[in-house]
NULUM-994761 format. One record per residue: residue number from 1; residue in three letters; x, y, z of N, C-alpha, C, O in turn. Coordinates in steps of 0.05 Angstrom, whole numbers, plus 5000, padded with zeros to 4 digits. Example, Ala and Ser with C-alpha at 12.3 -4.5 7.8 and 13.67 -1.06 7.14 Angstrom:
pos,code,n.px,n.py,n.pz,ca.px,ca.py,ca.pz,c.px,c.py,c.pz,o.px,o.py,o.pz
1,ALA,5264,4886,5156,5246,4910,5156,5264,4934,5156,5285,4934,5169
2,SER,5257,4955,5142,5273,4979,5143,5258,5001,5157,5268,5023,5161
***
This chain:
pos,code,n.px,n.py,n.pz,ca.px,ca.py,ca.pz,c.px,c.py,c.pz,o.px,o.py,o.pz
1,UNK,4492,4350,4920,4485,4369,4941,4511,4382,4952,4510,4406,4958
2,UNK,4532,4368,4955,4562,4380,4974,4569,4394,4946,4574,4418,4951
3,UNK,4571,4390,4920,4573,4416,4896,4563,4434,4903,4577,4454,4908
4,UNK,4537,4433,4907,4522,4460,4900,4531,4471,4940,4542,4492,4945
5,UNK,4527,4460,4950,4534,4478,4980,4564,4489,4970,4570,4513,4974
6,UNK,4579,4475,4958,4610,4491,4961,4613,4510,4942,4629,4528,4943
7,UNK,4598,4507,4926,4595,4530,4906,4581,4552,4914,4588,4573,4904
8,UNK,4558,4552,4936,4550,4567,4949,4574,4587,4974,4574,4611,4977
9,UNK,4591,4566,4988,4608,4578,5011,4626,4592,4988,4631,4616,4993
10,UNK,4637,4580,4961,4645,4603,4951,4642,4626,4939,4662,4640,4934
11,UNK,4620,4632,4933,4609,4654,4920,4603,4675,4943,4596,4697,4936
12,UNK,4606,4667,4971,4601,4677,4998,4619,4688,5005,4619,4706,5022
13,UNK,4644,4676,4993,4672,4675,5006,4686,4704,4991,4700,4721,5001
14,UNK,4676,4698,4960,4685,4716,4940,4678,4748,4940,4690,4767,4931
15,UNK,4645,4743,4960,4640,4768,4956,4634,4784,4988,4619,4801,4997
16,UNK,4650,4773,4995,4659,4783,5028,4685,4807,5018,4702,4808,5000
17,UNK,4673,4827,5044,4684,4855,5047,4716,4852,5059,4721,4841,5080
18,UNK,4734,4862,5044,4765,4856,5058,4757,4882,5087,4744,4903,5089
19,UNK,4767,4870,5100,4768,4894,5130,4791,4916,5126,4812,4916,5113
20,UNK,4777,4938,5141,4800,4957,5130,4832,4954,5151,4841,4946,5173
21,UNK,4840,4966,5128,4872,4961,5134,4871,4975,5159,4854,4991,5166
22,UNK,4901,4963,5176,4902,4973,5202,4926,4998,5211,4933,5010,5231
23,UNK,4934,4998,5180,4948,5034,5186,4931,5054,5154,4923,5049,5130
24,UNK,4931,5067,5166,4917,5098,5153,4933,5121,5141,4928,5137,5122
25,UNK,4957,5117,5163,4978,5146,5153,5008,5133,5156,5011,5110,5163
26,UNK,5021,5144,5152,5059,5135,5160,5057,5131,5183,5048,5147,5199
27,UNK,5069,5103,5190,5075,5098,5221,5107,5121,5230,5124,5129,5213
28,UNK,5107,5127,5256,5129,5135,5268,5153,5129,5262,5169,5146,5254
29,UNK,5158,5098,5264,5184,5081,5256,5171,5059,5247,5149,5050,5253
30,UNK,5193,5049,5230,5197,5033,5215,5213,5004,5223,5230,5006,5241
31,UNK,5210,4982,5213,5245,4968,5222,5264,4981,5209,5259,5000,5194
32,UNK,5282,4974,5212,5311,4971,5196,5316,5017,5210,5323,5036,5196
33,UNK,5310,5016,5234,5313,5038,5250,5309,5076,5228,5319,5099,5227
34,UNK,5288,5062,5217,5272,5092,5194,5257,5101,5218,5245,5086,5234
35,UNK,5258,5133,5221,5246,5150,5242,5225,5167,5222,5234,5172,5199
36,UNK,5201,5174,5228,5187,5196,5210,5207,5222,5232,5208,5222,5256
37,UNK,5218,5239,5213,5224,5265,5223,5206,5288,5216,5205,5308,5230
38,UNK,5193,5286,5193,5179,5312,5189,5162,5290,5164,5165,5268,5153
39,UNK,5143,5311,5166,5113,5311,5135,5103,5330,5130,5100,5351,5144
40,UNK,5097,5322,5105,5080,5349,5092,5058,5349,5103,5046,5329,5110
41,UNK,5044,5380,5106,5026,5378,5118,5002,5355,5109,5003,5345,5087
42,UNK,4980,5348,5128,4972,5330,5128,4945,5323,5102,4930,5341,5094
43,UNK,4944,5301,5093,4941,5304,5064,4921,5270,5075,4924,5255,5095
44,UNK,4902,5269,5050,4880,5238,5057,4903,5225,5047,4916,5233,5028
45,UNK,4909,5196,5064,4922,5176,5055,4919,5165,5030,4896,5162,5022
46,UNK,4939,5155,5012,4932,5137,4993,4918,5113,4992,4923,5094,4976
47,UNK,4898,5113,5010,4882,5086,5012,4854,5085,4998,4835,5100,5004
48,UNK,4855,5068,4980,4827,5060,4959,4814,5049,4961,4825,5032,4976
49,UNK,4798,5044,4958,4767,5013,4961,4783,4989,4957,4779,4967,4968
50,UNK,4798,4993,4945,4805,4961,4925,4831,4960,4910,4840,4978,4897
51,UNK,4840,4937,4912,4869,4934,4901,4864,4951,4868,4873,4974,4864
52,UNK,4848,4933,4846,4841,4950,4833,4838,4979,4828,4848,4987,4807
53,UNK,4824,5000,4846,4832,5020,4839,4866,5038,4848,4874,5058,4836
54,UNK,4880,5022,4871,4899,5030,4875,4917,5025,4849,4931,5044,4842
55,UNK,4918,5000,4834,4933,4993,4812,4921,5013,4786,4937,5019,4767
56,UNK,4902,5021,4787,4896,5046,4767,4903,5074,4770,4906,5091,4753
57,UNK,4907,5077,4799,4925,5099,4807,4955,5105,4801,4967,5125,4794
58,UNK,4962,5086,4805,4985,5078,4800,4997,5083,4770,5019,5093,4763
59,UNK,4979,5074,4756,4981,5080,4719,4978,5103,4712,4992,5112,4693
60,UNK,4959,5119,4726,4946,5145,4722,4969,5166,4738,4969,5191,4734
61,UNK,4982,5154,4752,5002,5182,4768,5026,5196,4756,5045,5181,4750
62,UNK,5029,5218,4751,5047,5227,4740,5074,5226,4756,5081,5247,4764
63,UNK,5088,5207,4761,5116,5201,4775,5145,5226,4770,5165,5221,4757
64,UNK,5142,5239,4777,5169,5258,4786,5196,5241,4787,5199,5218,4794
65,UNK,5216,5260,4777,5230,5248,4769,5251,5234,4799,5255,5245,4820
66,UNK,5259,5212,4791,5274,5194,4819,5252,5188,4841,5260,5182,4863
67,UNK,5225,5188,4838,5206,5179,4863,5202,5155,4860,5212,5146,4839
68,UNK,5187,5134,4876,5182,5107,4874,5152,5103,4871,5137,5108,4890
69,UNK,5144,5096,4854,5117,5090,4861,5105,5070,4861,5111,5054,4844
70,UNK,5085,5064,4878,5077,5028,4871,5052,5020,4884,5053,5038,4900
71,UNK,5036,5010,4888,5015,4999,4898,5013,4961,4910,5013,4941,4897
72,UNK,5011,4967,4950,5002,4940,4943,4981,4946,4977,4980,4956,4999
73,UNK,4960,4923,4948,4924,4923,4964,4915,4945,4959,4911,4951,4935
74,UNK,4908,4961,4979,4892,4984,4967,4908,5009,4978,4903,5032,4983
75,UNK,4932,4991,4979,4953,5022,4987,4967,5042,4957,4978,5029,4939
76,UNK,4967,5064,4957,4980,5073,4939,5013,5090,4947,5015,5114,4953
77,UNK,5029,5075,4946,5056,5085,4961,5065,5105,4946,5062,5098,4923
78,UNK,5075,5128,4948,5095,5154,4935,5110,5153,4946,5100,5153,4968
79,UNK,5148,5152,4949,5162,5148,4959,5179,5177,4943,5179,5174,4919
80,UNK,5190,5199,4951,5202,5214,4942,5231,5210,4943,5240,5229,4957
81,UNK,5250,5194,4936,5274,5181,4936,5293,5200,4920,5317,5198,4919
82,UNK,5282,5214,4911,5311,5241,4896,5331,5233,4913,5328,5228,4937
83,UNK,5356,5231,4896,5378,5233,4912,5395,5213,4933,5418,5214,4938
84,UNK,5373,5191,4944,5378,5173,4955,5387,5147,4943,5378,5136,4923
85,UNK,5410,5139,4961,5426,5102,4942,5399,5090,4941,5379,5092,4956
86,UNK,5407,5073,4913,5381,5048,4908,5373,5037,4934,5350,5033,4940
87,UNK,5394,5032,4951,5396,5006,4967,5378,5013,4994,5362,4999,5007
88,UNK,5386,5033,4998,5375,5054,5024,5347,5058,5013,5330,5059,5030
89,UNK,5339,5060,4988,5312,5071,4983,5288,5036,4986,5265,5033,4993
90,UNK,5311,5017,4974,5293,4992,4973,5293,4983,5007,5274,4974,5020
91,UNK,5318,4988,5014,5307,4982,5040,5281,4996,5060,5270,4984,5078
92,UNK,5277,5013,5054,5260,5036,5062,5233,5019,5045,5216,5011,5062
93,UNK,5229,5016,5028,5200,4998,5008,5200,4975,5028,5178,4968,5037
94,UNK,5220,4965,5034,5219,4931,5041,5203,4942,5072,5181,4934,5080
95,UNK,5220,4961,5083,5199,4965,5113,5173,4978,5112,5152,4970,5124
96,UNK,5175,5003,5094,5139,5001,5091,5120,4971,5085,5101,4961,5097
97,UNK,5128,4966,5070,5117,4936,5060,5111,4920,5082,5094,4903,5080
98,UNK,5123,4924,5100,5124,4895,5129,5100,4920,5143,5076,4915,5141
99,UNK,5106,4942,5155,5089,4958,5164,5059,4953,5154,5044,4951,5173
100,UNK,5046,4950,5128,5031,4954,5125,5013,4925,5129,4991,4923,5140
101,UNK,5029,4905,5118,5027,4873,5121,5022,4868,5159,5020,4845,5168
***
């Protein structure tokens, strides 16, 4: 009987709805003291149903040359880094990353 109930709480567990994420667009600032100064005009966020389709976006995007691209959860990040040091650009991933977390 405690099998079949836990096999039950997990198939409950598995097919529970993730809540939606709690940012939508670029926050203002960042840590590591990143300011938004300007955007393109305003465009639907990269946000998908599902890690899955973000990770198929991701395969399917045609990447420009020096941009970053990457997916995590159902975010799909474009980072336009032309021109910018590695180090400045990973730092900039590492604070989106905490932002979205």
């Amino acid at each position: 009987m405690r099998c079949l109930l836990f096999a039950f709480i997990s198939l409950l567990t598995a097919c529970a709805v993730p809540a939606p994420p709690s940012i939508t667009e670029p926050p203002p600032r960042l840590t590591g003291g990143w300011t938004l100064k300007s955007a393109p005009p305003p465009t639907p966020p990269y946000l998908f149903n599902s890690n899955t389709e973000a990770f198929e976006a991701v395969q399917k995007w045609q990447k420009a040359p020096g941009e970053i691209t990457f997916h995590d959860g159902n975010f799909l990040i474009v980072i336009p880094a032309k021109d910018i040091p590695k180090q400045a650009s990973g730092d900039f991933v590492e604070a989106i990353m905490a932002a979205i977390h």
